[in-house]
C-alpha positions, 0 to 999 in steps of 0.5 A: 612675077618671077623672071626667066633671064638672070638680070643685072641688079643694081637695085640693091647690094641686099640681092646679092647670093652667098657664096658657094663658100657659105653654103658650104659653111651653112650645111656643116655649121654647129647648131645650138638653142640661142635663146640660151646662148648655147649656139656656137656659130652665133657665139662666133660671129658675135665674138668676131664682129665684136673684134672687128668693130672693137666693141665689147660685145655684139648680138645677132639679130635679123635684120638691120631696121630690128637693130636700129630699132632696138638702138633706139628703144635701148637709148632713148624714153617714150616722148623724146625726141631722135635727131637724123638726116632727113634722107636716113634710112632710120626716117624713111625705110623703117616704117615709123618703127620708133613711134610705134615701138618706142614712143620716140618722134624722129626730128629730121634735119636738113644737111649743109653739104652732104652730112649733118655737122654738129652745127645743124644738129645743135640747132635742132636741140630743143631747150629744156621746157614744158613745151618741147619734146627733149632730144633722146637720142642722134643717129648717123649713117655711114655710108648714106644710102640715099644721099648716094653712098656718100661718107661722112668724115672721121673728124665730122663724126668724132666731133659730133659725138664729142660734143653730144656727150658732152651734153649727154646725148647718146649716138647711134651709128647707122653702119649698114655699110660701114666696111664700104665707109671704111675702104671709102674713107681709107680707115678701119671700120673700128675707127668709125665706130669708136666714138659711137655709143651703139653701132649696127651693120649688116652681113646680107649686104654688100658681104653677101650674108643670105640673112643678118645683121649685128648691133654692137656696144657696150656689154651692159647695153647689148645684155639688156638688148637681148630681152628686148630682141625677143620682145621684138620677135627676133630671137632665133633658135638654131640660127648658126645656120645663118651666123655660119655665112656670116663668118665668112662674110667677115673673114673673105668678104671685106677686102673685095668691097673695093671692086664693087667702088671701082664699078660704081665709079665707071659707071657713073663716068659711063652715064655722065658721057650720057645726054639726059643722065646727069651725074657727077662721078666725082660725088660717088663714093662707095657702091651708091649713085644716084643719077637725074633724069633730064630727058623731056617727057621722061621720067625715073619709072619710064626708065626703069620700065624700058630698062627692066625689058633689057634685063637691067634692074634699078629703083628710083628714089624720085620721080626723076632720080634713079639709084643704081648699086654695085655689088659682088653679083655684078661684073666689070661688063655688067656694068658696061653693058648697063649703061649702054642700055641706059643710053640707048632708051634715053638718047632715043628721046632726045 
C-alpha cells in the first residue's frame, strides 16, 4: 500500500531515484535495436564499463541475478557443482536459478572469519569419482551484503583465484557493489576484478541507475553470452534509454559512494550508544550494517513495524536482526533522525 510521507529508506540502496541528470540524459539518449547491436547509448555503456573494470567487453542486461545467472550457465555443465558463502546473494536471493536454469547444485560453505579463504573452498572440492557432483564453478561477493557490507581482501581473493585456476576452476565475482568494495578496500574496481574470470555489478544500486546491471569478461565469453541473455528473455530493443542513466552513474556517481560509508559508520556508532541494538561500528565497512536485537520480548519485525509508523524504513534478515543500507537518497540527519527513533522504540521496553 503506497505511503503518503517520504520516508527514510534504509532497506536497500536498490530504492534509490536517479538524478535529475539522468533523466535529462534518459529523455535525449540515442536509440537503436540492440538486439542487432545497433543502439549506441547501450555501446557506450558496455565500452565504458568494459574500461573501468579492464575487461575486454561487456553486456548490458537487466538485472544483476539475470548476469550471475548467465555466469553460471556460461562456466559451468548440467550436474556440476557452484562452490559459495552460505550468506550469498547467488544462494539465498536467486530464486534456486542455477538448479532450474542451469542443472547446476550450489554447495554453500560456511566462512572462517568474514569470508571464504581458499582453505574453506579446497575442503569443499569434491574428488574425481562416480560418486560426486564435480566443482564447475566458485563465486565470490564483494561487498557481502548479508554478512553486513563486508569486503574481501585483494590478497584473499587473488589467492583464491590463483589456486582455482591452477586446478581449472572458473571464478565469478559477484561485484553488485564492487565501486563500494573498491572505496572500502582503498583499490580500483579493476584491481578487484582482475583476477575474476567473469565479473557482474550493478548500475541501479548504490549509482543510482532506475534499471541494469553488466556482466563483463573475456570478449569470447560475453559473445556467447549474448544468445543466452535472449534465451533468458533479457534482450531489450531501444534500451539506451536505460543505458543513458547508466553512463552517468559511471561518470558522476562513483566518487560520492564515500558518503554514503561515512553514513552507515555514524549510524552504526548511534545504535551502538543504543541499550538493546548490539553493533560493532568497527565491522561496518561500506553502506551495510547489520544490527541485533537484544531487547526482551522484541524481535526484528516488532521493530520494523513501530519503525515504519515513524517513516523509517528497514528489513530484517533474522528473527532478531535488522539490515539497514545507506545510499544517496539518504542524508547525514537522516540518519540521525534514524536512530533516535531507533532508541526511542527499543528503550521504551526495557
Amino acid at each position: 500500500m503506497p505511503v503518503s510521507w517520504e520516508p527514510i529508506d534504509l532497506r536497500s540502496d536498490t530504492v534509490t531515484k536517479p538524478t535529475d541528470e539522468m533523466r535529462e540524459a534518459m529523455a535525449r539518449a540515442e536509440v537503436g535495436d540492440d538486439v542487432y547491436g545497433e543502439d549506441p547509448t547501450v555501446n557506450r555503456l558496455q565500452e565504458m564499463a568494459a574500461a573501468v573494470l579492464e575487461k575486454e567487453a561487456a553486456l548490458f542486461v537487466p538485472t544483476g541475478t539475470m548476469a550471475n545467472q548467465l555466469a553460471v550457465k556460461l562456466h559451468t555443465r548440467p550436474g556440476q557443482e557452484v562452490i559459495l558463502d552460505e550468506r550469498s546473494h547467488m544462494y539465498n536471493l536467486e530464486m534456486a536459478a542455477m538448479a532450474v536454469i542451469s542443472g547446476a547444485l550450489a554447495h554453500p560453505l560456511k566462512p572462517v572469519d568474514e569470508s571464504l579463504d581458499w582453505a574453506a573452498i579446497e575442503s569443499g572440492i569434491r574428488p574425481h569419482s562416480t560418486h560426486h557432483a564435480q566443482t564447475g564453478l566458485i563465486v565470490l561477493e564483494n561487498s557481502q551484503n548479508l554478512a553486513g557490507g563486508t569486503l574481501i581482501s585483494l590478497d584473499r581473493t587473488n589467492e583464491i583465484c590463483r589456486r582455482a585456476h591452477d586446478i581449472g576452476v572458473p571464478v565469478h565475482l559477484d561485484g553488485a557493489r564492487i565501486f563500494n568494495a573498491a572505496i572500502g578496500l582503498g583499490v580500483t574496481a579493476a584491481e578487484i576484478a582482475r583476477p575474476f574470470d567473469s565479473v557482474m555489478f550493478c548500475i541501479s544500486k548504490g549509482l543510482g541507475a532506475p534499471v541494469g546491471s553488466l556482466l563483463l569478461g573475456p570478449r569470447m565469453l560475453i559473445d556467447r553470452a549474448i544468445p543466452l541473455r535472449r534465451m533468458f528473455g533479457g534482450a531489450m530493443r531501444q534500451s539506451g534509454i536505460l543505458a543513458a542513466a547508466g553512463v552517468v552513474a559511471l561518470e558522476k556517481m562513483r566518487s560520492r559512494l564515500a558518503k554514503d560509508h561515512a553514513n552507515a559508520k555514524l549510524l552504526a556508532e548511534g545504535l551502538a550508544a543504543i541499550p538493546g541494538a548490539e553493533i560493532d561500528p568497527e565491522r561496518v565497512q561500506t553502506n551495510i550494517l547489520v544490527f541485533d536485537i537484544s531487547t526482551p520480548g522484541l524481535d526484528a519485525e516488532d521493530v520494523i513495524a513501530q519503525m515504519r509508523t515513524h517513516r523509517v524504513l528497514a528489513n530484517s534478515i533474522g528473527r532478531r536482526r535488522i539490515r539497514l543500507v545507506t545510499h544517496k537518497d539518504v542524508s547525514r540527519q537522516d540518519c540521525l533522525n534514524a536512530v533516535e527513533t531507533i532508541r526511542g522504540i527499543l528503550t521504551t521496553h526495557i
